[in-house]
N, C-alpha and C positions, 0 to 999 in steps of 0.2 A: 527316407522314402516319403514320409507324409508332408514334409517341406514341399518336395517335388510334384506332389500329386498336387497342393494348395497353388505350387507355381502355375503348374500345368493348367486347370481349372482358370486362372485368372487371364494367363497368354494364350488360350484356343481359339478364340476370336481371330487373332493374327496371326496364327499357324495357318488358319482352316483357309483363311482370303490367301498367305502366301503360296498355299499349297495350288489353290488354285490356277493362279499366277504360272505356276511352272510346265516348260515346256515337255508336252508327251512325245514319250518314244514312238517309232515306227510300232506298228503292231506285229512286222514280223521278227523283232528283235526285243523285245520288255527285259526289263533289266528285276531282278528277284533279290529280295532278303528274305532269307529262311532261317527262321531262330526256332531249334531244337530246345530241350532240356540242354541247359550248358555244359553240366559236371557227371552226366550217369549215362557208359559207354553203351547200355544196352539201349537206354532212348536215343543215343545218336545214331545206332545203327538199325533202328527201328525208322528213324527219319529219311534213309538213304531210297527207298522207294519214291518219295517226292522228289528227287533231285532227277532222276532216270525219267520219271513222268513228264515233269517240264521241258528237260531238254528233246522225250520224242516230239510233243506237243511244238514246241517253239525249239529248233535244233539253234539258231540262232542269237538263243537270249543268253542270257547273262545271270549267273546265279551266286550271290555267295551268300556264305554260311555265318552265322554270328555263334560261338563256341567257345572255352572254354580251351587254355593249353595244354590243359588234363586230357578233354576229348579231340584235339584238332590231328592228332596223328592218324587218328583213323579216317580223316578225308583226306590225308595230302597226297593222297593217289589215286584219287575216285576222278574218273574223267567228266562226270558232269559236273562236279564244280570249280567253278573258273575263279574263287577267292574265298582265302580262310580270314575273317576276324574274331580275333583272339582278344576275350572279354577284358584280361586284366594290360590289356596296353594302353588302354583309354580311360580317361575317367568319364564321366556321365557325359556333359556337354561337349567335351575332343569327341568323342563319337556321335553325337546327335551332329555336330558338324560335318566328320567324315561323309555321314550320310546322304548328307544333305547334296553335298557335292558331287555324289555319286546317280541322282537322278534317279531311285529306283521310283517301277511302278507299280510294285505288289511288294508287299508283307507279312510274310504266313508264321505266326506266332503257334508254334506247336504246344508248349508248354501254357500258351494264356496266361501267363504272370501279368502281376501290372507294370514289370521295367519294361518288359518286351513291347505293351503299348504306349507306355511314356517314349523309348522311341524310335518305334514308326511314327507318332505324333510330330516329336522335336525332329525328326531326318526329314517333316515334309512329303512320309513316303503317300502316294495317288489314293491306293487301296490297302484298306491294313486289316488283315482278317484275322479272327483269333478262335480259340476254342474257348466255352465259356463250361462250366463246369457247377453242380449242385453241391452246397456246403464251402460254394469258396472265400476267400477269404475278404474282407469289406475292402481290403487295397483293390483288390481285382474291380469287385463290384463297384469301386466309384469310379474307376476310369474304364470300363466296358465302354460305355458309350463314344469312346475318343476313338475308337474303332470303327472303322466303316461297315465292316461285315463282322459275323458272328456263328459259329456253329456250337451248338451246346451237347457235349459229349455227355454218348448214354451210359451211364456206367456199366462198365465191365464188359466193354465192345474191345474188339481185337484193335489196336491202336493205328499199326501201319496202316489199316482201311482208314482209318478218322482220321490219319493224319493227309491221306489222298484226299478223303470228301471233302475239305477244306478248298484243294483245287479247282472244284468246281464252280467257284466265285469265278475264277482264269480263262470258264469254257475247256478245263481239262476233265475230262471224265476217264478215270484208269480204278482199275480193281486187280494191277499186279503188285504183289504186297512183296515181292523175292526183294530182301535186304541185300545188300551189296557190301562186302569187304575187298578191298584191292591191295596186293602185295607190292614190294620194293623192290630193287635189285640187292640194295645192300642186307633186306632183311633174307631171300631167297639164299644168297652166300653163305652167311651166319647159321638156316638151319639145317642147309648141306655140312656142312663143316662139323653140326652141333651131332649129325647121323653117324656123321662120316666116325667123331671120336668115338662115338659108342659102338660101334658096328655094326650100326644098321642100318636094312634096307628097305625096299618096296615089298620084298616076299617075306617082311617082320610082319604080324599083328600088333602095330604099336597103338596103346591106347593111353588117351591124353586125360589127366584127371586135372581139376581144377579145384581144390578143398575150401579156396579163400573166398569171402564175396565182400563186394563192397559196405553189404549192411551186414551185423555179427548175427540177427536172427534168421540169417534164410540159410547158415552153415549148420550143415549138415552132422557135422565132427570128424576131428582128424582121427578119432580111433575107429570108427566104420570106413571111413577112406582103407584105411590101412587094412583092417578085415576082406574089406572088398576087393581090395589090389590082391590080397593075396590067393581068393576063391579065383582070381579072375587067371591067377597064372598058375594057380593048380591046374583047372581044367582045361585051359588053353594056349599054355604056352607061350604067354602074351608078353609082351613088352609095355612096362607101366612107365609112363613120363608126367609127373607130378610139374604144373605148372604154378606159377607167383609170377611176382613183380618181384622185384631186387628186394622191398623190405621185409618180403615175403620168405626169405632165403633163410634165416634162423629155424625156421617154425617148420619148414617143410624139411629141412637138414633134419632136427630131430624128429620128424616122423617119417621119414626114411628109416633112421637108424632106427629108428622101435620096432621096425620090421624082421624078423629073426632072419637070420643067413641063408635058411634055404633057399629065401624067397627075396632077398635084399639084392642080388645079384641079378634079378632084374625087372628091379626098380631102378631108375635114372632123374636127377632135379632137375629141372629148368626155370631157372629165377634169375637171370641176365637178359633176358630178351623185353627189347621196350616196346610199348604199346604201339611202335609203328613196323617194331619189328617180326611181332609176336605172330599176327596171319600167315605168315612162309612158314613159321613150324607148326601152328596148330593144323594147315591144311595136308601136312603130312600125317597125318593121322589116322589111323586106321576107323578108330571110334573116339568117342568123347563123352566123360561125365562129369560131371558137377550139379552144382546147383543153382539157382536161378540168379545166375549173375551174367556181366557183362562178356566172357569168352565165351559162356553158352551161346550168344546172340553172334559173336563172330565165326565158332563152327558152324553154326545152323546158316550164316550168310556165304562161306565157304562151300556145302553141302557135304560135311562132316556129319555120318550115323552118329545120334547121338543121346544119350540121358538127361531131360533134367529133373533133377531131386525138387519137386517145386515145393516143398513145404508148404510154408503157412501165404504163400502168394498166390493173388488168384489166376485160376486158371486161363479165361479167356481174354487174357489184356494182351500182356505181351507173348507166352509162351508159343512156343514151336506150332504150328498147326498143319503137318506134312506127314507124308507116309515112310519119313525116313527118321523120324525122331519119336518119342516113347517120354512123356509125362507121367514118371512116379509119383502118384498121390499117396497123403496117407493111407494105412488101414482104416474100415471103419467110416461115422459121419466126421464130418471137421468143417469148420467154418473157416473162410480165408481171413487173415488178417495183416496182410501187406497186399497196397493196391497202389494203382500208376498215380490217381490224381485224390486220393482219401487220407485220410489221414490214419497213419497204422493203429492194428486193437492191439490188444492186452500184451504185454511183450511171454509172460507165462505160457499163455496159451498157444501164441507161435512157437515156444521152446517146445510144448508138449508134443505140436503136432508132427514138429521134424523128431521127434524122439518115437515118434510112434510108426516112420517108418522105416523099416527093419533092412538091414543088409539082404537078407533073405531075399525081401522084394525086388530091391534094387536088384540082385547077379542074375533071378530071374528075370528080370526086364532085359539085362544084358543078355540074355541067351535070346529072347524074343527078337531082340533086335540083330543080332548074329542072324538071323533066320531071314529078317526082313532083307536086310542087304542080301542075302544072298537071291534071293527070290526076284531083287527088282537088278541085280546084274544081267 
């Protein structure tokens, strides 16, 4: 990268004159590059409010997504964007070229890395705005200026808003933050089929857990999952669907099985379903818990009642902020130490803080929120 930043630095001169050089779109059709966080599904679905934005704004433009083939399933059904590029098919300059070719006239860098400015720089793109952030890192800060525009996030602002006020370079002004997950046909078949084996239906209380998260300190623990599932079908009758990913399927098999018989019979795994398939089952759902990871953000984009265990995460970045979902914090004072654009504290003291809150809290949250759904039916 610091090769790249020295290159860049030394060819801006002849960037900035070609860019110039190049001919602008009609203005009722602008063509968009919108670069998320590449690899973490909760920021991609945190990004999906800017895609519904531009296309009311401009129903005519032309939007694609630069991602990550980890997160790209989660747009290949979203009707506002009209192209996925997928980070590892290209290597640096095959995509600065793509780009180039492709005439965009805006660049919304959600993340503000300095690859994402390196390029919009090297593609030539018109306008290339970024979010610029305190404490970041000197790559950022020496190519900030290779940017045309700039907005410097406050820390610990709700994101989907920041990542909208960025539009406003566009002449877009929107303050609807409703994240957007879109289903398949083939994933819809899969979690009919997935009800259909177990026996169940629409008049089940099925409730979707998710134990795994992408970072190991925002888990919760599989022996409170387990406790939880089991208060949860004591008192309700409930149908528990323990969700993973496929490599997830060892680990959640035995904590199924560590569940004693009375209560093992229903409990059900689901760890075959892939990230573009997983929305058709999780929107079957009655409720949903876990903790602050990635299928939290696709119930809550679904409008899945829902929990999350936020640990040691701060609260107002990305978390739920709706009358139908319920943020367990810890007991007691606690200081957050995982955050969107910081760099994480103490890894002990995030263990502490998810140790400190109790099953207890959580089955009550679950009853509060049994109450809210009912109330807003």
């Amino acid at each position: 990268m610091a090769g790249l930043i020295v290159l860049s630095y030394v060819t801006a001169p002849v960037l900035f004159i070609c860019r110039k050089l190049k001919t602008k779109n009609q203005e009722s059709s602008p063509r968009f590059l919108v670069i998320p966080q590449l690899t973490r599904i909760g920021d991609v679905i945190c990004a999906t409010p800017v895609f519904c934005a531009i296309k009311k704004k401009y129903p005519q433009s032309h939007i694609s997504v630069f991602v990550s083939v980890m997160t790209s399933p989660l747009l290949m059904h979203n009707p506002h964007v009209d192209e996925i590029i997928q980070f590892e098919d290209y290597s640096f300059f095959q995509l600065a070229k793509k780009i180039r070719t492709e005439h965009y006239d805006w660049c919304f860098s959600l993340s503000g890395t300095s690859l994402n400015t390196l390029i919009g720089l090297w593609g030539m793109i018109t306008r290339r705005v970024k979010i610029t952030r305190p404490g970041r890192p000197l790559s950022e800060s020496l190519t900030d200026w290779m940017a045309t525009d700039t907005l410097e996030y406050a820390n610990h602002s709700y994101l989907p808003q920041v990542y909208l006020n960025l539009l406003k370079y566009a002449g877009i002004d929107s303050s609807d933050t409703k994240k957007e997950v879109y289903t398949s046909l083939d994933g819809e078949r899969k979690a009919e089929a997935f009800l259909t084996s177990h026996a169940l239906s629409g008049a089940d209380m099925i409730v979707g857990i998710s134990v795994t998260a992408g970072n190991a300190i925002k888990e919760w623990g599989d022996e409170k999952f387990s406790a939880l599932a089991m208060h949860i079908i004591d008192h309700y009758k409930a149908i528990v669907v323990f969700i993973g990913s496929p490599r997830d399927g060892a680990r959640i098999s035995q904590l199924v099985s560590s569940i004693d018989g009375t209560h093992r019979s229903s409990c059900v795994q689901a760890t075959d379903f892939s990230l573009e398939e997983l929305p058709s089952l999780i929107k079957r759902f009655t409720f949903f818990i876990s903790g602050d990871t990635g299928p939290m953000h696709m119930a809550h984009a679904l409008g899945v009642p829902l929990i999350d265990i936020i640990g040691p995460v701060h609260p107002g970045e990305q978390a739920p902020q709706d009358g139908r979902s319920i943020i367990v914090k810890p007991g007691g004072e606690y200081q957050p130490t995982v955050f969107a654009f910081e760099k994480a504290g103490n890894s002990e003291l995030s263990r502490e803080v998810l140790d400190a809150t109790s099953v207890e809290a959580v089955f009550g949250a679950f009853g509060e929120l049994l109450l809210l759904s009912r109330v807003q039916r």
